[in-house]
C-alpha positions in Angstrom: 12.2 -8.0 34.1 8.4 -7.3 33.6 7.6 -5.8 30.5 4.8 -3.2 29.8 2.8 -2.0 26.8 2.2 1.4 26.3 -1.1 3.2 24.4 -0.3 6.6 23.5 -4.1 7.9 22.4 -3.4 10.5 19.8 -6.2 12.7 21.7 -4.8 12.4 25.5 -3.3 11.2 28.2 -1.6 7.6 27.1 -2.9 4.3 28.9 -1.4 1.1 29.5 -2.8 -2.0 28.2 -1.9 -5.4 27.2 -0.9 -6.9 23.8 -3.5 -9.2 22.5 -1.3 -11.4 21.2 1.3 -11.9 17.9 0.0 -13.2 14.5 2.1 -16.5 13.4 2.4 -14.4 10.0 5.4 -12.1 10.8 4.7 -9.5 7.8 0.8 -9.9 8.0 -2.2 -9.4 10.6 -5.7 -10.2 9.7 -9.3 -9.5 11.2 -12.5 -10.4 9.3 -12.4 -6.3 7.7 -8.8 -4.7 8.1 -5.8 -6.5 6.7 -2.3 -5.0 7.7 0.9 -6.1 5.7 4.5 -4.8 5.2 5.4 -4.0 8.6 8.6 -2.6 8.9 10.5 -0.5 11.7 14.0 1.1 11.2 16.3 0.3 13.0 16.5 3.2 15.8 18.3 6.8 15.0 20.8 7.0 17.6 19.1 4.5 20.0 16.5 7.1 21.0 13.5 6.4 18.2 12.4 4.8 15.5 9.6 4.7 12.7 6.7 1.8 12.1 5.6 1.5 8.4 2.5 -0.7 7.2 -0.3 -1.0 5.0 -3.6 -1.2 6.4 -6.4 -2.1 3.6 -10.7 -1.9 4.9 -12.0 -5.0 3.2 -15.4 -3.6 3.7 -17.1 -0.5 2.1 -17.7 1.0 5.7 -15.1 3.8 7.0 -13.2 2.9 9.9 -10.2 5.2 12.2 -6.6 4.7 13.0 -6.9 6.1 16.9 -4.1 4.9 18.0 -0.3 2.3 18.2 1.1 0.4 20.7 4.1 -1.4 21.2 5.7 -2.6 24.5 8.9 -1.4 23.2 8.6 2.2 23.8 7.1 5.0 26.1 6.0 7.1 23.2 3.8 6.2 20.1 2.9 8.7 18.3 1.5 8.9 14.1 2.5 11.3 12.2 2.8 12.7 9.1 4.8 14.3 6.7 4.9 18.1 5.8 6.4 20.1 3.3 6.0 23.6 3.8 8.1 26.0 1.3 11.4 24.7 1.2 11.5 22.4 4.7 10.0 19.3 5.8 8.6 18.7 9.4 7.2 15.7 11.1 3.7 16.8 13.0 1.1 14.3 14.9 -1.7 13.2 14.0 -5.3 13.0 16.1 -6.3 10.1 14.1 -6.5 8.6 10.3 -9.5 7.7 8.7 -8.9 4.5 6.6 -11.9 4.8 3.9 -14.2 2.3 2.8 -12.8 -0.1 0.4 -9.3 1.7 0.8 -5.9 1.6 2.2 -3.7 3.8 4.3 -0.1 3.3 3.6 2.9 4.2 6.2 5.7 5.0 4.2 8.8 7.4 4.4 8.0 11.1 3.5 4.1 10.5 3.9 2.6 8.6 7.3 4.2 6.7 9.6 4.6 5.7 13.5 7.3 7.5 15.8 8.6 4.9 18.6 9.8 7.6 21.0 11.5 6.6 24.1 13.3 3.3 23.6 13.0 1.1 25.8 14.7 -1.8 24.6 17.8 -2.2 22.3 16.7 -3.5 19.2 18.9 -3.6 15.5 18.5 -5.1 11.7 16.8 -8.6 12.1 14.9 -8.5 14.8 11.1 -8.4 15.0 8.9 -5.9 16.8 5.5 -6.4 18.0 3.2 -3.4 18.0 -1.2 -3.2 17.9 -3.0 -1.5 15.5 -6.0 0.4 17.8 -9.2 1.0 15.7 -12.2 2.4 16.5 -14.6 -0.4 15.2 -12.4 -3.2 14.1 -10.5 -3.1 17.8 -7.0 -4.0 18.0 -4.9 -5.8 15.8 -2.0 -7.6 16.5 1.4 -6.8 14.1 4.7 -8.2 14.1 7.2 -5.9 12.1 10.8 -6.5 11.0 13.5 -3.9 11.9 15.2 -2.9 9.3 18.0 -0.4 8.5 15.9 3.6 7.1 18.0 2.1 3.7 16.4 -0.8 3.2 12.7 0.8 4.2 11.9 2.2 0.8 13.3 -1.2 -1.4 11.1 -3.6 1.3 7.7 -1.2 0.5 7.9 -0.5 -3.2 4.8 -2.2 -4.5 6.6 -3.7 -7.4 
């Protein structure tokens, strides 16, 4: 069975592409000016999706944008973040996310993250996930996450 990658651009219509590749590192990608560490999906919510968390630090002082994720295993990739409006909390997509100058953007539960929407492979606790970063000047960057069960999310990305 062939397998595809699928770009969902946040601001239309999603294209196909190819992955560039897998770092040998599987918690850790690096280009010259974006790092990306602790990447971690859950394992998927009833087979049907699943959520990609990751840091993303800009080693230099210019700003660069998030535009888009990509992972061969599934149709939809879509960022999002968290809302709290009075007493709910909704999920809503994002066009893009600026990572700032000297900063980081952290995926997390209850803040950003990546929805893998239309599943197109079984995957459970243990296995890795490959998925690239799109950015608008750094290009793409190749990540390798571990799936792990939504429990063990928060314990794996605690900074401490």
């Amino acid at each position: 069975m062939m397998r595809k990658a699928h770009i969902v651009s946040l601001s239309s219509v999603g294209l196909a592409i190819a992955i560039a590749g897998c770092t040998s590192d599987r918690q850790q990608a690096t280009t010259t000016s974006i790092e990306v560490s602790q990447v971690y999906v859950t394992e998927p919510a009833m087979g049907e999706r699943a959520a990609l968390y990751f840091t993303v630090v800009n080693r230099t002082a210019n700003d660069d944008e998030l535009i888009a994720v990509s992972t061969p295993i599934a149709n939809v990739v879509e960022i999002h973040r968290t809302v709290q409006q009075g007493g709910s909390v909704r999920m809503e997509p994002v066009t893009s996310l600026t990572l700032p100058g000297s900063g980081e953007l952290r995926f997390a539960p209850g803040g950003y993250h990546v929805m893998l929407l239309e599943i197109l492979e079984s995957f459970t606790a243990g296995d890795y996930i490959d998925a690239t970063l799109h950015f608008r000047y750094a290009g793409e960057i190749a990540v390798r996450g571990e799936v792990l069960k939504y429990a063990d999310i928060e314990k794996a990305l605690d900074p401490s």
